[in-house]
C-alpha positions as CSV (number, residue, x, y, z in Angstrom):
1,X,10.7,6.1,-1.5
2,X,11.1,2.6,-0.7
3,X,9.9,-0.8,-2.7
4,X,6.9,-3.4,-1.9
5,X,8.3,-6.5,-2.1
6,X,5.3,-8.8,-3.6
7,X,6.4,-11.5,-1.1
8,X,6.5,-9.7,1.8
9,X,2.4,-8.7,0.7
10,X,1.8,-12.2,0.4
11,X,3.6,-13.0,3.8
12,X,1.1,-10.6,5.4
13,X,-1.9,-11.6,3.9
14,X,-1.1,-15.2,4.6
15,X,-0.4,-14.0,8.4
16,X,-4.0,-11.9,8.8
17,X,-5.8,-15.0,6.7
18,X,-4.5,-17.7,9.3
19,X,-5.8,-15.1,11.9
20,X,-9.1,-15.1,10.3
21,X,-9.4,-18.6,10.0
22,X,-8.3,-19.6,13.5
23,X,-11.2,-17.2,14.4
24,X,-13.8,-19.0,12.5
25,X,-13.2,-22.4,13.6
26,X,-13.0,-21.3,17.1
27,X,-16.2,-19.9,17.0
28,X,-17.6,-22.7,14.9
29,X,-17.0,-24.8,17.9
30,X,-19.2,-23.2,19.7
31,X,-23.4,-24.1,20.2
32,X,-25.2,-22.9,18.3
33,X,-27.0,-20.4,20.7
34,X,-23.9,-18.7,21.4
35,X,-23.4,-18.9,17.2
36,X,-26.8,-16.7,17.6
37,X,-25.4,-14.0,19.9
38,X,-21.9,-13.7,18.5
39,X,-20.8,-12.9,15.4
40,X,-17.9,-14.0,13.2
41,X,-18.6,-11.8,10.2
42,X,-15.7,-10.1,10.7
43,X,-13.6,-13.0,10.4
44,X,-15.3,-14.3,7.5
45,X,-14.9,-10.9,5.7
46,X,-11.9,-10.6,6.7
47,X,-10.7,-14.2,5.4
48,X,-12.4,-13.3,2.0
49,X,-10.6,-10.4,2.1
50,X,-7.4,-12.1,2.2
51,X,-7.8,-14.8,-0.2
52,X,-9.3,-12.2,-2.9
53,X,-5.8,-10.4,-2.3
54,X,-3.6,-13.5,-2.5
55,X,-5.3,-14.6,-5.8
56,X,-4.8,-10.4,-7.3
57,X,-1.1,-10.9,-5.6
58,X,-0.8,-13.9,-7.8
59,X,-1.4,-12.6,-11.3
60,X,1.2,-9.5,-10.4
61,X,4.8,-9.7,-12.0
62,X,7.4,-10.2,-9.4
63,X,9.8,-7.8,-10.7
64,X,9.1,-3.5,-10.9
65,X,7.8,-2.3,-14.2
66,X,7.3,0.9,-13.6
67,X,9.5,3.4,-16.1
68,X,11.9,5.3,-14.1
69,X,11.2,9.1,-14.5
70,X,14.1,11.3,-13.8
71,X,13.6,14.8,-13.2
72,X,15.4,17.7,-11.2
73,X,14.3,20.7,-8.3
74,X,13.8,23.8,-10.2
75,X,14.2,26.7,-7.7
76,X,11.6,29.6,-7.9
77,X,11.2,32.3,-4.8
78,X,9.6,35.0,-6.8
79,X,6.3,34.8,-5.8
80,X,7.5,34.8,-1.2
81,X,5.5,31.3,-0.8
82,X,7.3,28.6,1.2
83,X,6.8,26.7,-2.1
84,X,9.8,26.8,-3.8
85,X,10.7,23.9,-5.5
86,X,9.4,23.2,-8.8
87,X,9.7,19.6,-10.5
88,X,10.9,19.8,-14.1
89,X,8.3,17.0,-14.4
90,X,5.0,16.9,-13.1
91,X,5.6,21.2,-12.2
92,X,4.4,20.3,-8.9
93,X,5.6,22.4,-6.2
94,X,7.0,21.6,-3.0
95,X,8.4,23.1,0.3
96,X,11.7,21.0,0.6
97,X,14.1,19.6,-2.6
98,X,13.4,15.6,-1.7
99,X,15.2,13.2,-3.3
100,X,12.0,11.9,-5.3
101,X,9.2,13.8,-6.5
102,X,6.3,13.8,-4.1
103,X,3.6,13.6,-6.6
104,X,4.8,11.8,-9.6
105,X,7.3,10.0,-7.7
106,X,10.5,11.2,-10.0
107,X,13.9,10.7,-8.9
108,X,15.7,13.5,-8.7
109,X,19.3,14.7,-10.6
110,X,21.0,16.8,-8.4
């Protein structure tokens, strides 16, 4: 399980905003009979979109706060499903021993 880096967010929504924006004044320079055929509300939901994200983005800390749960693969093949590992955590099952709980997200001690 890998990171979000709150920058790299912000990158992207700055990338599809620009894209939104070029949109909109392209088609603003358009007459207005073509304005009537065509569309941009796309664009302009889309650029909303992106500046309602970048202001939520804004208030987030930058560094990870989440508590990190460890937990361990408890073996169980009594019952012949392909669902043997057990998480000492959540007691979610799963097919495979990851390195990270699938469902609560807990690393695992091997």
């Amino acid at each position: 399980m890998g990171y979000i880096f709150k920058e790299d967010v912000v990158r992207r929504c700055e990338a599809i905003k620009a894209i939104a924006e070029k949109q909109i004044a392209e088609w603003q320079t358009h007459t207005l009979e073509y304005k009537k055929k065509v569309s941009c509300q796309a664009a302009f939901d889309k650029e909303r979109e992106m500046r309602d994200m970048l202001m939520f983005l804004e208030d987030l800390p930058d560094e990870n706060v989440r508590e990190d749960i460890h937990s361990y693969w408890i073996f169980d093949d009594s019952d012949g499903d392909e669902l043997d590992y057990q998480c000492s955590f959540c007691h979610s099952y799963s097919r495979d021993s990851w390195d990270y709980c699938p469902h609560c997200g807990a690393t695992m001690i091997k």
